[in-house]
ROKOLFI-902975 format. One record per residue (C-alpha): residue in three letters; chain; z, y, x. Coordinates in Angstrom, 2 decimals. Example, Ala and Ser with C-alpha at 12.3 -4.5 7.8 and 13.67 -1.06 7.14 Angstrom:
(site ALA A (7.80 -4.50 12.30))
(site SER A (7.14 -1.06 13.67))
//
This chain:
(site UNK A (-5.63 3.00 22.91))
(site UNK A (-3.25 4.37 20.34))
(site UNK A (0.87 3.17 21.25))
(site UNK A (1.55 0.44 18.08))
(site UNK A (4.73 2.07 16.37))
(site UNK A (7.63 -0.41 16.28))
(site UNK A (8.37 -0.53 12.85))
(site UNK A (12.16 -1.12 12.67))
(site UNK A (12.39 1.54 15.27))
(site UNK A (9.98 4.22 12.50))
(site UNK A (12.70 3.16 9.67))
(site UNK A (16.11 3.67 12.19))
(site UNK A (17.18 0.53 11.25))
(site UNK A (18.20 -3.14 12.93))
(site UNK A (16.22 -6.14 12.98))
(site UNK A (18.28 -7.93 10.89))
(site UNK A (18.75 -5.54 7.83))
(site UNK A (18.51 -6.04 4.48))
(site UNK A (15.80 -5.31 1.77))
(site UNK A (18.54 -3.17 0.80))
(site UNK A (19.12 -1.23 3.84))
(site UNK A (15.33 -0.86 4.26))
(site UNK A (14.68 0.78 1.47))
(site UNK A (17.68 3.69 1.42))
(site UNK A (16.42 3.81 4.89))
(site UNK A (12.71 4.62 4.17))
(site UNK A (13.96 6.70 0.95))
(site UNK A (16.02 9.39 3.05))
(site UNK A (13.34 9.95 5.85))
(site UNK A (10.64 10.22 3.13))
(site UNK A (12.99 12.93 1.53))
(site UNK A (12.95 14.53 5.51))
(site UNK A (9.14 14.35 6.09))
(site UNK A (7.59 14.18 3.02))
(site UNK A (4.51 17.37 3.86))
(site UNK A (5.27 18.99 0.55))
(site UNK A (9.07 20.37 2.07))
(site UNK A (7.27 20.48 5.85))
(site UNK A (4.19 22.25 5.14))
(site UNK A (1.74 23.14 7.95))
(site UNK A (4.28 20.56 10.38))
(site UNK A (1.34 17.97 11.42))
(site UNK A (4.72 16.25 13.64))
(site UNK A (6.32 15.79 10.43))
(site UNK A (3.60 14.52 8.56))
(site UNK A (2.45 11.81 11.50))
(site UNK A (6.24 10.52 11.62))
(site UNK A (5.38 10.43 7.19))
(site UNK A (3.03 8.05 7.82))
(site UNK A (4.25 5.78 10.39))
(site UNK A (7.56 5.14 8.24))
(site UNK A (5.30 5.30 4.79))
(site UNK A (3.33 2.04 7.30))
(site UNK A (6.35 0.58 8.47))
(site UNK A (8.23 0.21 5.10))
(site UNK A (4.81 -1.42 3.93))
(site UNK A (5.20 -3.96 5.77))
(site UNK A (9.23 -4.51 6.18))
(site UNK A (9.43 -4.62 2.47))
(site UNK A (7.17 -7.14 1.81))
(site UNK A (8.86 -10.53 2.92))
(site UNK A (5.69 -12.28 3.72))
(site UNK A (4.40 -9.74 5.76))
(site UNK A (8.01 -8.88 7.51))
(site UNK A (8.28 -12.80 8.60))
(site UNK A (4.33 -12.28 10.24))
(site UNK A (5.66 -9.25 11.89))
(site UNK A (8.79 -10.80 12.86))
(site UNK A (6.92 -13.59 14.55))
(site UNK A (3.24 -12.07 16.20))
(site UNK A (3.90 -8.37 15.81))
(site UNK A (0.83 -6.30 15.26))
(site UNK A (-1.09 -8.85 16.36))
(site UNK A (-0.56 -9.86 12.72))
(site UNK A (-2.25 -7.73 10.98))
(site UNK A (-5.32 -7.07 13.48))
(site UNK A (-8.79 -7.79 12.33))
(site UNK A (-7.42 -6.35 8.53))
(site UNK A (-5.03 -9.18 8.07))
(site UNK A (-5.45 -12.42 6.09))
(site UNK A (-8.00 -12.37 3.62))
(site UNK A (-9.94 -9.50 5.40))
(site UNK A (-11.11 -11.04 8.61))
(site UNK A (-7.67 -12.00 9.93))
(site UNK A (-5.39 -14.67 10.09))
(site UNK A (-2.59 -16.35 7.73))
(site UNK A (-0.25 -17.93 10.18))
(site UNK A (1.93 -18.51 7.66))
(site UNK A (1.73 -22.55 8.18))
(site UNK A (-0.78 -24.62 9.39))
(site UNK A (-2.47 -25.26 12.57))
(site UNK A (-5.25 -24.66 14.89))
(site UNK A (-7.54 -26.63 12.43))
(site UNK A (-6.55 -23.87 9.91))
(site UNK A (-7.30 -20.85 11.96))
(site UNK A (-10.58 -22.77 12.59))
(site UNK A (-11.19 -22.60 9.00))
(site UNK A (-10.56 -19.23 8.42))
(site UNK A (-13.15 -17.99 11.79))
(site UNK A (-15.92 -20.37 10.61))
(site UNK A (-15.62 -19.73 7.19))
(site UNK A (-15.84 -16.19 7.87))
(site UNK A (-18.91 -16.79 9.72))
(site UNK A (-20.63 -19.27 6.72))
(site UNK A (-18.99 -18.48 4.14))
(site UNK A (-15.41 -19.36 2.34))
(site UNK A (-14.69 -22.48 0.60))
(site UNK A (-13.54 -23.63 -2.56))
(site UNK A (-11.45 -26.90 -2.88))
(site UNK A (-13.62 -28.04 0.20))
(site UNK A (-17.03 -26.72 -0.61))
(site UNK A (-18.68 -24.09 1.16))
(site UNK A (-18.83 -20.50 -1.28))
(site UNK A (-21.02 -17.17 -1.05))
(site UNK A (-19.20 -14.88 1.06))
(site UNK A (-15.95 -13.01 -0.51))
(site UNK A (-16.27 -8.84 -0.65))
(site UNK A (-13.78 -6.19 0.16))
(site UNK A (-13.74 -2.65 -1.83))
(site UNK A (-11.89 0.11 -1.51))
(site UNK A (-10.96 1.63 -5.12))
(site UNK A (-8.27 4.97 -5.16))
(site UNK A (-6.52 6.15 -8.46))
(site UNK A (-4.65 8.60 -9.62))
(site UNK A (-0.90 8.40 -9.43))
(site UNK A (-1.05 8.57 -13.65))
(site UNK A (-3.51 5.98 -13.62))
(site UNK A (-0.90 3.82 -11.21))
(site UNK A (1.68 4.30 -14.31))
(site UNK A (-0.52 3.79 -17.63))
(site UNK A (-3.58 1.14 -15.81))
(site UNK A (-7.04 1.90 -15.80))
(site UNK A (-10.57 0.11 -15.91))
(site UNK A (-12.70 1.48 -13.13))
(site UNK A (-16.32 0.86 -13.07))
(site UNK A (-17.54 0.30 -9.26))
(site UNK A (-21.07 -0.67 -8.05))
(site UNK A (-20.94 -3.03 -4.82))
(site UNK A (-23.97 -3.84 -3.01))
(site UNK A (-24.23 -8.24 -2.83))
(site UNK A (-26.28 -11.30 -3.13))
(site UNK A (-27.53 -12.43 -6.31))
(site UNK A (-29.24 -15.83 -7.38))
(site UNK A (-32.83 -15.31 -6.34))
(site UNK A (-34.80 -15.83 -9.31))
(site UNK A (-37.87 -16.74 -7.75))
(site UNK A (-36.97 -19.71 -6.14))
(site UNK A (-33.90 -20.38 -9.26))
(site UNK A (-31.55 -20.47 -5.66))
(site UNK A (-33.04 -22.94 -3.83))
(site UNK A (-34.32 -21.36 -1.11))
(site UNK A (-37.83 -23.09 -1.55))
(site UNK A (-41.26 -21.83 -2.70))
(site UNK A (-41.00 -25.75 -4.43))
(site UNK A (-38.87 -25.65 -6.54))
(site UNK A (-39.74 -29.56 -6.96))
(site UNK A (-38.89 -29.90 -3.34))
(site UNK A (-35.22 -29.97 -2.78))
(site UNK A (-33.92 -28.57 0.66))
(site UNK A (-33.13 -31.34 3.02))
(site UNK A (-29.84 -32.67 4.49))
(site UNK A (-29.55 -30.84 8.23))
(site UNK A (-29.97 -33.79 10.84))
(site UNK A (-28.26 -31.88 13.29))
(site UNK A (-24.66 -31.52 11.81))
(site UNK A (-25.53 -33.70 8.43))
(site UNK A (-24.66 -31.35 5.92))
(site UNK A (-21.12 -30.15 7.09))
(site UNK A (-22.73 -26.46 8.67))
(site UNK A (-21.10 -26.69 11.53))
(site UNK A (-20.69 -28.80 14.82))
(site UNK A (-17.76 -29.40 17.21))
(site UNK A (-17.87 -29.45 21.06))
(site UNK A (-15.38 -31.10 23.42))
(site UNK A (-14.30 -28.47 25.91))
(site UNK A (-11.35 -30.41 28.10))
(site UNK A (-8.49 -30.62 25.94))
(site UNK A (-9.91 -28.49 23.08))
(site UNK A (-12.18 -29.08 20.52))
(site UNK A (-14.59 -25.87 19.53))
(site UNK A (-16.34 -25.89 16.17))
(site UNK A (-19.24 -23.36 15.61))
(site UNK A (-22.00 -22.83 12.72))
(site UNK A (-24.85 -25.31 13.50))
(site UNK A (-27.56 -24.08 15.50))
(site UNK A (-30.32 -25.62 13.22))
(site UNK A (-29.88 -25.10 10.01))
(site UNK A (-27.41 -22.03 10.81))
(site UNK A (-24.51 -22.95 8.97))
(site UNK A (-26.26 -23.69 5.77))
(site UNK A (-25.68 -27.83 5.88))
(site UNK A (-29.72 -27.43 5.09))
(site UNK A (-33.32 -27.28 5.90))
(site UNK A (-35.90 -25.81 3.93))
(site UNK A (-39.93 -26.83 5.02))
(site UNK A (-41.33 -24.26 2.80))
(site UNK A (-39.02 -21.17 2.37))
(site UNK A (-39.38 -19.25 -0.86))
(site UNK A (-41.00 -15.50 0.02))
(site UNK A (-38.70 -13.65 -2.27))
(site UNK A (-35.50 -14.60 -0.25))
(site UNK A (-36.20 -16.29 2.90))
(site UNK A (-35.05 -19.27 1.99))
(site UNK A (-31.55 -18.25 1.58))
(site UNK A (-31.69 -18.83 -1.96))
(site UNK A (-30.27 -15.14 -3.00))
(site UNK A (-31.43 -11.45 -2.21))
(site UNK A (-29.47 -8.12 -1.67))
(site UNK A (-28.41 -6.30 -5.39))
(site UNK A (-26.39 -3.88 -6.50))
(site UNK A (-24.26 -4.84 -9.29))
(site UNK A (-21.92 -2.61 -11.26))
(site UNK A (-18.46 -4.85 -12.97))
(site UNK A (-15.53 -3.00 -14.69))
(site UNK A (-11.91 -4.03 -12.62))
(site UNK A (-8.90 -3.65 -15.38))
(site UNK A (-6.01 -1.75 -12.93))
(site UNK A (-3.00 -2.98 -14.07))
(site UNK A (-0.42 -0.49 -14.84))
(site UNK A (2.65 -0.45 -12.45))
(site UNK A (0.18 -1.01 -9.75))
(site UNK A (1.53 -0.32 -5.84))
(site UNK A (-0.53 1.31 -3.32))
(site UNK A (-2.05 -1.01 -1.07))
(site UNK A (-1.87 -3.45 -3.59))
(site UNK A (-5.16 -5.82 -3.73))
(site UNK A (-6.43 -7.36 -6.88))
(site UNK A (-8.46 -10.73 -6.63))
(site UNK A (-11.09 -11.65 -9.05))
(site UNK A (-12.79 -15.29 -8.71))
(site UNK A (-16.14 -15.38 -8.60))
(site UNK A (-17.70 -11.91 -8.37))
(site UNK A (-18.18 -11.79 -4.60))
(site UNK A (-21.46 -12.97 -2.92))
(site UNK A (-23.35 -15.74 -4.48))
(site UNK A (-23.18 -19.14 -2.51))
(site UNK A (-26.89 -20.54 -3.52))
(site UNK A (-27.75 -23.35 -5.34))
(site UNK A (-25.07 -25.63 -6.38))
(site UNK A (-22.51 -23.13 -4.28))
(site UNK A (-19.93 -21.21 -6.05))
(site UNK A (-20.01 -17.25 -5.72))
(site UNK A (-17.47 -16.12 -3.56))
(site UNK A (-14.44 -13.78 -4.38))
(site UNK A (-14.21 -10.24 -4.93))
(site UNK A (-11.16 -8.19 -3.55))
(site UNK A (-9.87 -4.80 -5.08))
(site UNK A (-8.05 -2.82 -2.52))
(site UNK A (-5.87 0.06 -4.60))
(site UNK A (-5.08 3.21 -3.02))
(site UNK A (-2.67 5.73 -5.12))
(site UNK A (-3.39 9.23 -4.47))
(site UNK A (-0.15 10.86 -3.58))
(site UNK A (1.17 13.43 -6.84))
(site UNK A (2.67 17.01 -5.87))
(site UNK A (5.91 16.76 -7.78))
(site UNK A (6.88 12.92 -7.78))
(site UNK A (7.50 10.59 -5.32))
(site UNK A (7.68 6.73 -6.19))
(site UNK A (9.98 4.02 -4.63))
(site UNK A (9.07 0.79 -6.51))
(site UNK A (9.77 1.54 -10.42))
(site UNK A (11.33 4.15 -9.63))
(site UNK A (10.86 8.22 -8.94))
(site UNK A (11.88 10.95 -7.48))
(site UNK A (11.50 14.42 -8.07))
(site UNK A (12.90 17.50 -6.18))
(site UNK A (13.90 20.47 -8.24))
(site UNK A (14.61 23.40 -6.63))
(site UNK A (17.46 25.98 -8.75))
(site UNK A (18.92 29.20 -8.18))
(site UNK A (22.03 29.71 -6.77))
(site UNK A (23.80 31.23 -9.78))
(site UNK A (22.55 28.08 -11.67))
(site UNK A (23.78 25.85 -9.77))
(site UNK A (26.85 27.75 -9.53))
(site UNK A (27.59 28.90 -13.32))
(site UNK A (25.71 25.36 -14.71))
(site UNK A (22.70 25.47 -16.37))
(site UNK A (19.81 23.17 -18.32))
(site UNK A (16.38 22.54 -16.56))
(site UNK A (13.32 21.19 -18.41))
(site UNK A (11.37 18.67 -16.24))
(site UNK A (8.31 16.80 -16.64))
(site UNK A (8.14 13.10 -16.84))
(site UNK A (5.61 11.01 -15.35))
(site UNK A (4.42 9.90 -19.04))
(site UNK A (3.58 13.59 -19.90))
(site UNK A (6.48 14.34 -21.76))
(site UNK A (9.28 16.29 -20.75))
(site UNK A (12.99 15.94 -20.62))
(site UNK A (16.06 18.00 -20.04))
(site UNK A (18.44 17.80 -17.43))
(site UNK A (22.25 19.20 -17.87))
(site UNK A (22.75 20.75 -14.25))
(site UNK A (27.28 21.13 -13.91))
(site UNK A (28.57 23.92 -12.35))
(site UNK A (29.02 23.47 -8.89))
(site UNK A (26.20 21.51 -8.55))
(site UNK A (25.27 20.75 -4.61))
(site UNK A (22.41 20.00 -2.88))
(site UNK A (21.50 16.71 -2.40))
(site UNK A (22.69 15.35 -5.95))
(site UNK A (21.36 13.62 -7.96))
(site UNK A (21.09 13.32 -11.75))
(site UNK A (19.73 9.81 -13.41))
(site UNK A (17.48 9.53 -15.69))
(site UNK A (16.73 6.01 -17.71))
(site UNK A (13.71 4.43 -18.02))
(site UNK A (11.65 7.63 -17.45))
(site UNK A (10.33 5.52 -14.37))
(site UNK A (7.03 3.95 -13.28))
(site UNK A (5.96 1.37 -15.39))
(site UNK A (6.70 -2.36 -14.15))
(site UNK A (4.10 -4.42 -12.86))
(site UNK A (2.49 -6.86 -16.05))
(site UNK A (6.09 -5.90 -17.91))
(site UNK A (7.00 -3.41 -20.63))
(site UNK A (9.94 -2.52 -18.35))
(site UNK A (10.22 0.87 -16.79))
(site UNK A (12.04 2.04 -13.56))
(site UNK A (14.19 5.07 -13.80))
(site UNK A (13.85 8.73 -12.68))
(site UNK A (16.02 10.48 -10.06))
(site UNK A (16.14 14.16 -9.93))
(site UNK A (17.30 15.65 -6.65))
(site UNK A (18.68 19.54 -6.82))
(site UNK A (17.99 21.99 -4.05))
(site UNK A (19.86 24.42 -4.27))
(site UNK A (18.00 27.67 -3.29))
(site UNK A (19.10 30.70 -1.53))
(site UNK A (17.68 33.93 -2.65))
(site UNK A (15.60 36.00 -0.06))
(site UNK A (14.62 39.53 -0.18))
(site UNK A (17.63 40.85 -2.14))
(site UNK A (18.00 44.48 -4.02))
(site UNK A (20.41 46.70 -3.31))
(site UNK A (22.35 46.00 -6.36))
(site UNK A (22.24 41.89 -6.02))
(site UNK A (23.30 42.36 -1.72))
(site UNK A (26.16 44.83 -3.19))
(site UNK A (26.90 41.83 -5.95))
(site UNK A (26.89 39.14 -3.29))
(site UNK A (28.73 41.57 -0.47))
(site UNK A (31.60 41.64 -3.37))
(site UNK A (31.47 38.18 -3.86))
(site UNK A (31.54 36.85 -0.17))
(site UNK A (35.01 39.28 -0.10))
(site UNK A (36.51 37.71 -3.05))
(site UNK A (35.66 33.93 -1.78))
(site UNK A (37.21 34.63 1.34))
(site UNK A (40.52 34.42 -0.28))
(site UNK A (39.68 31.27 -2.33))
(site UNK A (39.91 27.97 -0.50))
(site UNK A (39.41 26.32 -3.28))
(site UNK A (35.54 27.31 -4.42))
(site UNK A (34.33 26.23 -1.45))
(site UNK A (36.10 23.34 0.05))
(site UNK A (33.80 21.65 2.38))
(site UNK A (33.10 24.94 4.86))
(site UNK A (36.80 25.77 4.62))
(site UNK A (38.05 22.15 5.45))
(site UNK A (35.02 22.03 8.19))
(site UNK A (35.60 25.25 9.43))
(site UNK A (39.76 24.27 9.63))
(site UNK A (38.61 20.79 11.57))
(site UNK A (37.21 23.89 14.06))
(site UNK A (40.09 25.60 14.85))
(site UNK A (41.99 22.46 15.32))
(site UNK A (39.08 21.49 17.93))
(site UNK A (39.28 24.73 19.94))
(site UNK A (43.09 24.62 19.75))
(site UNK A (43.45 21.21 21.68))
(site UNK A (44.76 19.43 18.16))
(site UNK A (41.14 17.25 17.80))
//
């Protein structure tokens, strides 16, 4: 069995940190193992996705106060509203509901529903930004139109009420100090029997279909994020509302931006002579277009240069994040004669000049203080 990552532990950070915290925490090891500057490193890109999981669930406050509380054990079984439990309030009576109604079914305000159904959809990270309709076929229960979703061959003969449980689906059992409910053994859970059982469905009053429905995306949409949409899950019968269907987004990741929220990121790598003399780069923007960037002289790596609402679009909002460009500053590799003679000419004259590179001449001072007993 695989060893469950502790998730403050992933991030490097406390227990009791912020949302704040969490995030520049998450943001600098993403920079660190992100696969595209540790290609070919399969440690880096594991340790990716265990902090990519753990700031999933530490930034979500919900989810964070369920972790807090049961650990992993919190998200086992696909969490709540995919097999698992919500114990965000309630009692055992409430888990009860959620295991049974698993079993036979949700329910609606009280009443027993067709079954809910999961899907797995997975955009582009443009389609994430603008919002997209995506067409997906699911495989379900329809209304069986033989029997109009009765269940019965007669469709003049109306299913009776179950004796056993009398109509509730279910039945409890004292076992000491607990009491165990579990779908009724006669009627299975449907609160009904049926004499004469229509051919076309069994009796169950639908049949297996696959049915194709167009999900609007939403643009500004998060990975992970799930989409609900009433009524186009399973259908519940006759006189039973349809159950739910859930949209499970996954963004594909892009090759040149990386998103935090509204916001991006994108690396840009520049010569050594730009960043030195100052120069203007041309990026793209996650809208297509492009815009240019006014890199100083002196430029290090590391910095960063801000760019307004060039961002990922906010959630159901004409808002947009902003765009952070991060230089790199690049060091040239398999020189010519002439550019090593260049550079041998310049490394002689910067010796003498303190001043053009201040943070490897004050480091490099702190040294010989260290060696000389004076640190």
């Amino acid at each position: 069995m695989a060893t469950k990552i502790d998730y403050y532990a992933a991030l490097e950070v406390s227990r009791d940190a912020n949302g704040d915290e969490i995030k520049r925490a998450y943001r600098k090891l993403a920079m660190k193992y992100h696969p595209d500057r540790n290609p070919g490193d399969a440690e880096a890109e594991n340790k990716f996705k265990e902090i990519s999981e753990a700031y999933d669930v530490l930034k979500d406050d919900q989810k964070r106060a369920a972790y807090d509380r049961f650990g992993h054990a919190a998200f086992e079984g696909g969490g709540p509203g995919a097999g698992g439990f919500d114990f965000g309030g309630g009692g055992l009576g409430d888990i009860f509901e959620q295991m049974f109604g698993d079993m036979m079914g949700g329910r609606r305000g009280g009443r027993r529903s067709g079954a809910d159904i999961q899907v797995q959809v997975s955009i582009t990270f443009a389609e994430a930004f603008a919002g997209v309709k995506k067409e997906i076929t699911i495989p379900t229960r329809v209304t069986c139109k033989s029997c109009d979703g009765t269940g019965s061959a007669d469709k003049d003969q109306p299913p009776e009420t179950c004796p056993s449980c009398h109509g509730a689906g279910k039945v409890r059992a004292q076992q000491g100090f607990f009491a165990i409910e579990r779908p009724c053994p006669t009627c299975h859970g449907t609160g009904r029997l049926i004499r004469n059982p229509c051919k076309e469905c069994h009796g169950a009053g639908t049949v297996e279909k696959n049915r194709t429905i167009e999900v609007s995306i939403p643009a500004g949409v998060e990975d992970g994020t799930r989409i609900r949409i009433t009524g186009e899950g399973e259908a519940g019968g006759k006189g039973v509302p349809a159950g739910d269907l859930y949209v499970h987004v996954s963004v594909e990741a892009h090759a040149i931006f990386q998103r935090d929220g509204a916001n991006i990121y994108c690396r840009v790598p520049v010569r050594m002579g730009q960043a030195a003399l100052g120069t203007e780069i041309e990026v793209p923007v996650v809208d297509g277009s492009r815009a240019k960037v006014k890199i100083p002289a002196g430029t290090q790596t590391g910095e960063h240069f801000r760019l307004r609402g060039k961002g990922f679009s906010v959630l159901r909002s004409s808002a947009r994040g902003d765009m952070y460009i991060q230089v790199v500053v690049e060091t040239p590799r398999h020189l010519s004669k002439r550019q090593r003679e260049l550079l041998e000419e310049f490394e002689t004259d910067a010796a003498g000049h303190a001043k053009g590179s201040p943070e490897s001449t004050g480091f490099f001072s702190k040294v010989k203080d260290f060696f000389e007993g004076k640190l």
